[in-house]
C-alpha positions in Angstrom: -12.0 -5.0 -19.7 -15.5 -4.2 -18.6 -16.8 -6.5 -15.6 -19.9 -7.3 -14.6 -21.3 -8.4 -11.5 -25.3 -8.0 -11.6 -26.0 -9.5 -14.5 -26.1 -13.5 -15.9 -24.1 -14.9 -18.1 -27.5 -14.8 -21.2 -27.8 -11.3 -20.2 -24.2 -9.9 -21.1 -24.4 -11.8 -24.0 -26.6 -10.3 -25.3 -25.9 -7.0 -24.4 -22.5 -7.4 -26.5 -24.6 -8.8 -29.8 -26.8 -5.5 -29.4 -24.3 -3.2 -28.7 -21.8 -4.6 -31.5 -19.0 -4.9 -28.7 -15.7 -6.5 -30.3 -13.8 -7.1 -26.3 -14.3 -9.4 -23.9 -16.5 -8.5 -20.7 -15.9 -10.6 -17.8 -18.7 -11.9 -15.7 -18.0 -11.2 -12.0 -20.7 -13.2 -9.8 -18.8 -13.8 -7.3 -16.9 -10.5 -7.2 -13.6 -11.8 -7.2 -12.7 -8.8 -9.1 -14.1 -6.2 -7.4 -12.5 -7.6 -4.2 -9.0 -7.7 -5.4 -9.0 -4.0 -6.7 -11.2 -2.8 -3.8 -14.1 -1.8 -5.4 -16.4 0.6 -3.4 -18.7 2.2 -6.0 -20.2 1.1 -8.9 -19.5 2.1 -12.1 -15.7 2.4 -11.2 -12.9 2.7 -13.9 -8.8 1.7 -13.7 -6.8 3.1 -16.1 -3.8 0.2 -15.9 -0.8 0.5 -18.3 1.2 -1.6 -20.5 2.8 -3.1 -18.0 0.2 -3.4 -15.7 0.3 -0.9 -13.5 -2.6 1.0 -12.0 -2.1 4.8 -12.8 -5.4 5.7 -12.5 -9.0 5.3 -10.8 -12.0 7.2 -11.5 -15.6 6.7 -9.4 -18.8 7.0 -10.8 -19.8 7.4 -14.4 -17.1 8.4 -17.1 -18.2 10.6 -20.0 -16.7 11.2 -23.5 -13.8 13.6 -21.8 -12.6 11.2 -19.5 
């Protein structure tokens, strides 16, 4: 689930009509989120399985061969 913390609540929104999105992105103010998985970069990705386990973390940007 993406997460965003810079950006308002009328901002995302309307990011996900442009974009056509069809998931949820949570809105992240406070950084709740990025405090609970020890966030220290932005963009960072978790790759967390079916039974919600982390297996993976990648810093930084991903690109189409991640």
């Amino acid at each position: 689930m993406p997460t965003n913390k810079d950006n308002g609540e009328d901002e995302v929104a309307q990011f996900v009509k442009e974009h056509r999105l069809t998931f949820e992105v949570l809105i992240d103010e406070e950084g709740f989120v990025g405090s609970a998985y020890q966030v220290l970069t932005l963009t960072t990705t978790y790759m967390i399985d079916t039974k919600g386990n982390m297996i993976d973390t990648i810093e930084g940007p991903m690109n189409e061969t991640y």
